[in-house]
C-alpha positions as CSV (number, residue, x, y, z in Angstrom):
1,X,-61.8,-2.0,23.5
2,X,-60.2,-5.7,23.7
3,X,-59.8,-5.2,19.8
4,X,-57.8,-2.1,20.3
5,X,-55.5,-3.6,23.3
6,X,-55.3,-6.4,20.9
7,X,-54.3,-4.6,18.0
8,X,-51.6,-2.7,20.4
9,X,-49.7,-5.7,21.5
10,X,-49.3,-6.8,18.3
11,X,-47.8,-3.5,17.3
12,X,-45.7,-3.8,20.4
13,X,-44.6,-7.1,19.2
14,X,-43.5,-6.2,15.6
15,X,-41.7,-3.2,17.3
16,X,-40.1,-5.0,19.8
17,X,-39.1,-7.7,16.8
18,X,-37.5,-4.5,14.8
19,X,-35.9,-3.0,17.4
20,X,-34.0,-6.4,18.2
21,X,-33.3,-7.0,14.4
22,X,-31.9,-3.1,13.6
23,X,-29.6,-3.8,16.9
24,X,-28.6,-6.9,15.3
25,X,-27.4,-5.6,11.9
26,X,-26.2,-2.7,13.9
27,X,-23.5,-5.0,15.9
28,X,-22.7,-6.9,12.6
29,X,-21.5,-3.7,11.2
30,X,-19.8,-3.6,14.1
31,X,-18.1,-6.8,13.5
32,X,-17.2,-6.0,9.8
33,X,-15.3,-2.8,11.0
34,X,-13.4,-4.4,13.6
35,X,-12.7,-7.2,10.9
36,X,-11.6,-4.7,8.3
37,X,-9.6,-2.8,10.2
38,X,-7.6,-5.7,11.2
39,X,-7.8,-6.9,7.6
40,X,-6.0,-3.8,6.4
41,X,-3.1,-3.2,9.0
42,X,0.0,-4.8,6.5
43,X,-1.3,-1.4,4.1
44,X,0.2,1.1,7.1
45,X,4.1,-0.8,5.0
46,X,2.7,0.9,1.7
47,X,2.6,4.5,1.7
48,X,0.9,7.3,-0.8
49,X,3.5,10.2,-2.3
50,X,2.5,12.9,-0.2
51,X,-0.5,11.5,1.6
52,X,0.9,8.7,4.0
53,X,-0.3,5.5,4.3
54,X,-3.2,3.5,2.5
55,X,-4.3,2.3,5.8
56,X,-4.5,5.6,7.1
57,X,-7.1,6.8,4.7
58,X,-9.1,3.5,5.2
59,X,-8.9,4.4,8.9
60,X,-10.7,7.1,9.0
61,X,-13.0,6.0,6.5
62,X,-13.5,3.7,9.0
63,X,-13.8,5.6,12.3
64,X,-16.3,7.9,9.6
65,X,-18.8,4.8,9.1
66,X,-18.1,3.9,12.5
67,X,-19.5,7.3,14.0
68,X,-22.4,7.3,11.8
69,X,-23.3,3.6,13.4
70,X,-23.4,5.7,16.8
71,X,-25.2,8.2,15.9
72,X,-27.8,5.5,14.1
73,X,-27.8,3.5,17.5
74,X,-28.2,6.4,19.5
75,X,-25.1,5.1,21.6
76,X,-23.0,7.4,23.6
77,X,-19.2,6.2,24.6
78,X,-18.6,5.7,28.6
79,X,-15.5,5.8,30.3
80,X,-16.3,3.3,32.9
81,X,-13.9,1.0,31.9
82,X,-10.1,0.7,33.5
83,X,-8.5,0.2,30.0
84,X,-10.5,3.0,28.1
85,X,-9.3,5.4,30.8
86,X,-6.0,4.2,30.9
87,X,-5.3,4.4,26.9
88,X,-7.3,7.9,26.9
89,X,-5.2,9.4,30.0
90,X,-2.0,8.5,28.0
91,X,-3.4,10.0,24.8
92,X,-4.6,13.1,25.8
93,X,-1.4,13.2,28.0
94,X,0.9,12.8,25.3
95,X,-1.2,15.1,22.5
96,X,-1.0,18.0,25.2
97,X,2.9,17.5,25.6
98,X,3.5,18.8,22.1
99,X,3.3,22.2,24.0
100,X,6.0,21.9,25.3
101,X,7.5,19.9,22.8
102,X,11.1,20.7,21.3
103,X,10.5,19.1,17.8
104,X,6.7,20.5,17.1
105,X,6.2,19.3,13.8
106,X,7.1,16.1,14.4
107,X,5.3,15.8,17.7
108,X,2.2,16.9,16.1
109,X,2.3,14.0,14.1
110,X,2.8,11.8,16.2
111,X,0.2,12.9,18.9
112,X,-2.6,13.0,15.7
113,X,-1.9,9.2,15.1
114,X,-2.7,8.3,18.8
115,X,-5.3,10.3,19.1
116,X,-7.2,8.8,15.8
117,X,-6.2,5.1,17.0
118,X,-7.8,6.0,20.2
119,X,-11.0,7.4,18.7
120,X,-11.1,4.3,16.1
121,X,-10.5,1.5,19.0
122,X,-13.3,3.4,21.1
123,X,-15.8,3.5,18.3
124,X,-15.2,-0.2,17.4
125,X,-15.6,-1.7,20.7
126,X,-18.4,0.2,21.9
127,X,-20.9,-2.5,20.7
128,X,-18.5,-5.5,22.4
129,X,-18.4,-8.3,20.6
130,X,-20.2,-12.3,21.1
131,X,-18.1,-14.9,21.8
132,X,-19.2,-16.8,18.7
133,X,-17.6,-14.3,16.6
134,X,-14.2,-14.5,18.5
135,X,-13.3,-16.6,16.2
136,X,-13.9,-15.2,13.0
137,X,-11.6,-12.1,14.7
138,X,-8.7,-14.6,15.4
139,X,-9.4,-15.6,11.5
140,X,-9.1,-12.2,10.1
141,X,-5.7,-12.1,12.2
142,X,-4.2,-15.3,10.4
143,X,-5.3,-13.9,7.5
144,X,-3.7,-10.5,8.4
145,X,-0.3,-12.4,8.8
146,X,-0.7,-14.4,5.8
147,X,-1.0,-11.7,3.7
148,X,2.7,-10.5,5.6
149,X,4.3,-13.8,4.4
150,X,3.2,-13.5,0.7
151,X,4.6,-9.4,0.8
152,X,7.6,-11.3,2.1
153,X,8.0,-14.4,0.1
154,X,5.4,-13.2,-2.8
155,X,7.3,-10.5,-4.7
156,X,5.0,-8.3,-3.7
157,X,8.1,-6.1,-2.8
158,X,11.8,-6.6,-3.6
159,X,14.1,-8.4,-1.0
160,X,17.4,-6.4,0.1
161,X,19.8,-7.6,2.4
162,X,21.7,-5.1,5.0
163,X,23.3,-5.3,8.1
164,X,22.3,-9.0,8.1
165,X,19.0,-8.1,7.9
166,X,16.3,-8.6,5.6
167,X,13.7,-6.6,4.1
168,X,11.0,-5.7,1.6
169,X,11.1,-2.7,-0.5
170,X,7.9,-1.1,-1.9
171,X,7.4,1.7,-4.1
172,X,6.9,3.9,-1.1
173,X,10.2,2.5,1.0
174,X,11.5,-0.1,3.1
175,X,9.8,-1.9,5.5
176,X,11.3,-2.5,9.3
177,X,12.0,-6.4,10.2
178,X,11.8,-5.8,13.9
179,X,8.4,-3.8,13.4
180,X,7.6,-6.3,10.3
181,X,7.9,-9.2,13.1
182,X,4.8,-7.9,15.1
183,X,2.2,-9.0,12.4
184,X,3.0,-12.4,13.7
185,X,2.6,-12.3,17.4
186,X,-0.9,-12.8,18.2
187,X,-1.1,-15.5,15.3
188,X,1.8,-17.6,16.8
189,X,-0.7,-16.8,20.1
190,X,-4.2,-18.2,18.1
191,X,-2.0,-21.0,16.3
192,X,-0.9,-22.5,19.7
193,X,-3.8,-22.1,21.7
194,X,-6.0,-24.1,19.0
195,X,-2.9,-26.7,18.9
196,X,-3.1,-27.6,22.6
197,X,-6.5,-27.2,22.9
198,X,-7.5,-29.9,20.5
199,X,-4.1,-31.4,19.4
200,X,-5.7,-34.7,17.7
201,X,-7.7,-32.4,15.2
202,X,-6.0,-32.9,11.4
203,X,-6.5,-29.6,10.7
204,X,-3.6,-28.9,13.4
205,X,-1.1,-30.3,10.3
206,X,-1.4,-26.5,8.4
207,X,-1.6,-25.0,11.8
208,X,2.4,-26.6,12.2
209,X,3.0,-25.7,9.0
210,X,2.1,-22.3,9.0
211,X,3.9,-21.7,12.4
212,X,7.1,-23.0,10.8
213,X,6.7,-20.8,8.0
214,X,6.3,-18.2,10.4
215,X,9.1,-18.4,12.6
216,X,11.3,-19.3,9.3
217,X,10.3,-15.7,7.9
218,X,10.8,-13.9,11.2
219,X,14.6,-15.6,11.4
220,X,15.0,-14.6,7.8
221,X,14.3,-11.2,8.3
222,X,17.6,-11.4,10.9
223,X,15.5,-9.5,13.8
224,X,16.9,-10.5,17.0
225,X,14.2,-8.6,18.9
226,X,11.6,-10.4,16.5
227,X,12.6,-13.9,17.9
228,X,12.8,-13.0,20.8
229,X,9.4,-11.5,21.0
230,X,7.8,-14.3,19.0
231,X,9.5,-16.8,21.5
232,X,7.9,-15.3,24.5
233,X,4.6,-14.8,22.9
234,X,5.2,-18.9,22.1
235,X,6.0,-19.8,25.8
236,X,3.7,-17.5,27.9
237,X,0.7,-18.8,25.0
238,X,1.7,-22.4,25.9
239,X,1.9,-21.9,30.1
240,X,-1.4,-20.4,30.2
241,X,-2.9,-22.5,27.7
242,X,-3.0,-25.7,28.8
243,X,-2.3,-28.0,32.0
244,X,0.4,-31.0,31.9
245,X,-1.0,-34.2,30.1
246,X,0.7,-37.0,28.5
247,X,-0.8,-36.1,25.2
248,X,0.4,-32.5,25.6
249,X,3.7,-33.2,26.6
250,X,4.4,-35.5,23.7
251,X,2.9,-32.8,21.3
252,X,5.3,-30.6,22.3
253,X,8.3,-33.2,22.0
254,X,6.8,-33.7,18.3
255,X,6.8,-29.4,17.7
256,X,10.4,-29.4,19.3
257,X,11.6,-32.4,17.3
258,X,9.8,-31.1,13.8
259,X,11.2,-27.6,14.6
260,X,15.0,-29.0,15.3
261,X,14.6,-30.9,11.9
262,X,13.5,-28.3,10.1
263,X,16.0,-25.7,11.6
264,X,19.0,-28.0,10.7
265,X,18.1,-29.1,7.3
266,X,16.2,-26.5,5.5
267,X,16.5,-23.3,7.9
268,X,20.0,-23.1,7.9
269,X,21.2,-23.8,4.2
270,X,18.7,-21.8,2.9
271,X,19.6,-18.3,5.2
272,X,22.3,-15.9,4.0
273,X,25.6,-16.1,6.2
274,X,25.1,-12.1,7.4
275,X,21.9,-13.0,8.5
276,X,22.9,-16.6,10.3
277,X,25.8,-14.5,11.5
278,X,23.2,-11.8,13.1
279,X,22.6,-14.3,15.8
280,X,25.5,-15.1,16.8
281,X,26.3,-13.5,20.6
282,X,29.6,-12.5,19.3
283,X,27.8,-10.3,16.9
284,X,25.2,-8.7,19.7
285,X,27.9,-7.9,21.8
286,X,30.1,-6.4,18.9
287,X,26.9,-4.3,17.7
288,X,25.6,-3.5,21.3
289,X,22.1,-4.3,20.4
290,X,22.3,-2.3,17.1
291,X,23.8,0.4,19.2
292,X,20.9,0.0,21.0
293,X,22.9,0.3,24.5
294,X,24.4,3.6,23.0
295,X,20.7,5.6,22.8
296,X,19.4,4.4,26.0
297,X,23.0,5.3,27.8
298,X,22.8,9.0,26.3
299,X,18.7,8.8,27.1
300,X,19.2,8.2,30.6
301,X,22.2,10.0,31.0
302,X,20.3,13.3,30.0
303,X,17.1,13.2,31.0
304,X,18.4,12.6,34.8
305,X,20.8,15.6,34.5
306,X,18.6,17.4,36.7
307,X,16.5,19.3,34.1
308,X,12.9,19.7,34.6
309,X,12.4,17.4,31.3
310,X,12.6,14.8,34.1
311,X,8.8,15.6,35.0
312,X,7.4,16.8,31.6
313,X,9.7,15.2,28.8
314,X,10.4,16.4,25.7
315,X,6.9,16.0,23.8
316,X,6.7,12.7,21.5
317,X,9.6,12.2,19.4
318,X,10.8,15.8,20.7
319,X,14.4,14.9,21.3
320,X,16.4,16.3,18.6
321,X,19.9,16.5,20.3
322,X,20.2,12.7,19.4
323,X,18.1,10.0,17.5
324,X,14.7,10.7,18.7
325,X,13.9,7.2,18.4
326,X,15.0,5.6,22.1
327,X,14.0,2.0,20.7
328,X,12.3,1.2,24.0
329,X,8.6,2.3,24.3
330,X,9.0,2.1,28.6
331,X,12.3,5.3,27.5
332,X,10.3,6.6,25.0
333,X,7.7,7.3,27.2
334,X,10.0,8.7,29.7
335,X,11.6,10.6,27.3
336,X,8.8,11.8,25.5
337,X,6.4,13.0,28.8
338,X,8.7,12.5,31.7
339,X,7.9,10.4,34.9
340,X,4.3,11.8,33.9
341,X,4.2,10.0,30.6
342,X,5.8,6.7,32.2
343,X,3.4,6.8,34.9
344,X,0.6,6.7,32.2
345,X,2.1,4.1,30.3
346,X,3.1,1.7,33.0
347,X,-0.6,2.3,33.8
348,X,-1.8,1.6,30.4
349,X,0.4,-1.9,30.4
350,X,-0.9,-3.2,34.1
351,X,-4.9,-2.8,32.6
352,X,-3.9,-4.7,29.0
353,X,-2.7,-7.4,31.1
354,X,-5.7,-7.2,33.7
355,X,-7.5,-8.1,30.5
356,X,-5.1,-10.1,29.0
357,X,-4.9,-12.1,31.6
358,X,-8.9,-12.9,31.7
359,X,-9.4,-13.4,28.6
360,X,-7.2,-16.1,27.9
361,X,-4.1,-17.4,26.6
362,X,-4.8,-15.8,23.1
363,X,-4.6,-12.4,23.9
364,X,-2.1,-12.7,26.8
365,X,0.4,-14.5,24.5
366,X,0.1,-11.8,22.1
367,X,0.2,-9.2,24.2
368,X,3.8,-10.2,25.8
369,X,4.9,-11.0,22.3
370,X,4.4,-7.1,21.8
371,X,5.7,-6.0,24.9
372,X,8.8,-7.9,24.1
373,X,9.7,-6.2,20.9
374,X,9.1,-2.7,22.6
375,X,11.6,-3.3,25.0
376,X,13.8,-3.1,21.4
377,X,10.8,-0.5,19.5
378,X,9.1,2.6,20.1
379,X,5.5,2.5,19.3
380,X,4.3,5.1,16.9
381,X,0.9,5.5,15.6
382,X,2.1,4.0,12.4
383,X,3.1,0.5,14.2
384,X,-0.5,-0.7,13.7
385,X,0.2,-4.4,15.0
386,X,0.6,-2.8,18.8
387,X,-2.7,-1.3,18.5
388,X,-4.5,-3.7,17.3
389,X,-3.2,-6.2,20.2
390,X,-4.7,-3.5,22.1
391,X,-8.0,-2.8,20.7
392,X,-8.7,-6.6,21.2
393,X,-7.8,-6.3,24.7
394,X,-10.0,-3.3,25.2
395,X,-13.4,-5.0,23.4
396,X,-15.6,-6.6,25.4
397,X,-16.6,-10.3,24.6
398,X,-20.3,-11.4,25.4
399,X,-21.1,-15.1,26.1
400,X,-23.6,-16.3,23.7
401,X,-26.5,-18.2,25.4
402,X,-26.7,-21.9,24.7
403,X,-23.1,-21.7,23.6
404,X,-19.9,-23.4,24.7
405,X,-16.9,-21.4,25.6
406,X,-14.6,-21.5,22.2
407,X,-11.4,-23.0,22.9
408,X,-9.4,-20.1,20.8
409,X,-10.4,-17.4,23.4
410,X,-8.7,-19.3,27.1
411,X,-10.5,-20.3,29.9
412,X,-12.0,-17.2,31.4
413,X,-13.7,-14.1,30.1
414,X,-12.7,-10.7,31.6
415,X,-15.1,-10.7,34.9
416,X,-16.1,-6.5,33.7
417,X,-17.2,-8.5,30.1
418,X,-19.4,-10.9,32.5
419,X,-20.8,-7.7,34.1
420,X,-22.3,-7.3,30.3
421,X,-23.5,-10.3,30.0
422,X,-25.7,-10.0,33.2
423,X,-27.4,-7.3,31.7
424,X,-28.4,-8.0,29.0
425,X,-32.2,-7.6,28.2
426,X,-34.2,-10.5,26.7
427,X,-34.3,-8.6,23.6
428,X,-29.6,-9.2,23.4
429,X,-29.2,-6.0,23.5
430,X,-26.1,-5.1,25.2
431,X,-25.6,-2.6,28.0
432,X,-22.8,0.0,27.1
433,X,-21.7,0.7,30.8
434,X,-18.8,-1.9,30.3
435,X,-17.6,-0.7,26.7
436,X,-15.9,2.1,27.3
């Protein structure tokens, strides 16, 4: 008897032990997804004849190995979560529109991007993610914009200037600056966050480097709404990052004064005049925001006319009486589901920041870097750096026990991604009420 009850714990034991290791390699599949599809956004600029994108088709090879983890762990996807509700109420919203939608083919299109981000972000934070690993994330994101910089300075693609602008050419067509610009954001966010949080490290000499670099290639490409966005991602990174010091203060006179150097002597001489010109407020007032003012005029102007497209919209990318492109995600949502569709959205952007905002100066810089360039963009399911942003915003982040906070992700974890942390088992396993 006391040989069987024996012989039973043991059993328990080695079960117990393979449960917890399976659930281990289980999450670092996890991990490898949400690393490759970061990896692989700057392949959504090089297209397929007929087929679309290369990241497209490594997407949903992705969201296919992703499924098959779920099904392997059992797991089932919750919508207890704020954000998951939020992003999914302004999916399904906007893939039901194309009903109604005056450009169907097009809105179809549109409508099965969103839906197969949403169904890839879900799938890849249902497991959350330990803090320990935040970092590696944040790597694959340096490396993401990296691999923009040699596309841009590399050859990878041919140069052409036009408008003042700058871009890259591939075999399957030209690349946008002003969407190109958003591959840098959240980098600029990471870059900064690391510099004030340890600014004697020597490592912090590459960091300055690289964020020159950065901000060099996001002038070059003469994107006004790229700056700009990169500039607020840079301020609201460095407010919420850090608290006044001495040593901080005279870090960032040594950044300004580095920056102003580099701006006069090498920035400058080395830019085309068209683009230089770009910049100039005589040329943004001549151009009226690449006739920017022009859409959103007409936008407003009909969509208040008193039709009924003031509640329902005209389905995404539906308008076809003028450029259905409003180059404002906050119009194109308007425009594309009415006060319905705004209502979603503006709901959407108050829960990213609600996590933003406690999770640190990482994602909440990089997060109003993106919502800066969409007051100038419309985000469509191609314009993988927006989602991204918001997949990292969605995932959960688990404090590992026995470890310090990481600097990189700010100083305070989402209080719904402390609710995980509560419950988890002695075994780590983590509870999915959180996820999504």
């Amino acid at each position: 008897m006391m040989q069987s009850i024996h012989e039973r714990s043991i059993d328990e034991i080695s079960n117990k032990e393979f449960d917890q290791s399976q659930r281990e390699r289980y999450y670092r599949y996890h991990v490898w997804l949400l690393l490759a599809y970061i990896i692989i956004a700057p392949l959504g600029m090089i297209g397929l004849q007929g087929i679309g994108s290369i990241m497209k088709l490594i997407s949903l090879l992705i969201l296919v190995l992703g499924v098959l983890l779920l099904i392997a762990e059992d797991a089932v996807i919750q919508f207890t979560n704020p954000l998951a509700r939020a992003w999914t109420a302004y999916v399904l919203y906007t893939a039901a529109s194309i009903l109604w939608s005056t450009n169907f083919e097009a809105s179809f299109n549109i409508a099965a991007g969103l839906v197969q981000i949403l169904l890839i972000s879900l799938v890849i934070a249902n497991m959350g993610i330990k803090e320990g690993d935040f970092r590696i994330v944040e790597n694959a994101c340096i490396l993401t914009s990296l691999i923009c910089l040699f596309l841009f300075f590399g050859g990878a693609g041919q140069q052409i200037e036009y408008g003042g602008r700058i871009s890259i050419v591939f075999g399957s067509g030209m690349t946008d600056p002003n969407e190109f610009c958003a591959y840098f954001y959240i980098t600029i966010a990471i870059i900064l966050t690391r510099l004030l949080r340890n600014p004697l490290k020597m490592a912090n000499v590459l960091y300055v480097f690289l964020l020159l670099v950065i901000f060099y290639c996001i002038l070059t490409t003469g994107s006004r709404g790229g700056l700009m966005a990169a500039a607020a991602a840079a301020a609201v990174t460095w407010a919420s990052a850090t608290r006044a010091s001495v040593k901080k203060l005279i870090l960032l006179g040594l950044l300004a004064a580095v920056g102003y150097l580099a701006f006069v002597h090498f920035i400058i001489s080395s830019m085309p005049q068209g683009v230089l010109e770009r910049f100039h407020l005589t040329s943004m007032i001549a151009d009226k925001g690449s006739d920017r003012i022009m859409i959103w005029t007409a936008a407003f102007q009909d969509i208040f006319s008193g039709n009924i497209r003031l509640i329902f919209g005209y389905g995404p990318f539906g308008v076809t009486f003028m450029r259905n492109t409003m180059h404002n995600q906050f119009l194109q949502a308007l425009m594309d589901g009415g006060l319905i569709g705004l209502i979603l959205y503006l709901n959407l952007a108050v829960q990213l920041y609600r996590r933003a905002i406690r999770k640190g100066s990482v994602l909440l810089g990089g997060l109003t870097g993106i919502f800066a360039a969409l007051m100038t963009l419309s985000a469509y399911a191609f314009f993988k750096p927006v989602w991204i942003t918001f997949l990292l915003c969605l995932i959960p982040v688990k404090l590992n026990e026995g470890d310090q906070r990481d600097d990189s992700i700010g100083k305070e974890i989402d209080q719904s991604d402390d609710c995980i942390e509560k419950e988890i088992d002695q075994s780590g396993e983590l509870n999915q009420t959180d996820l999504v």
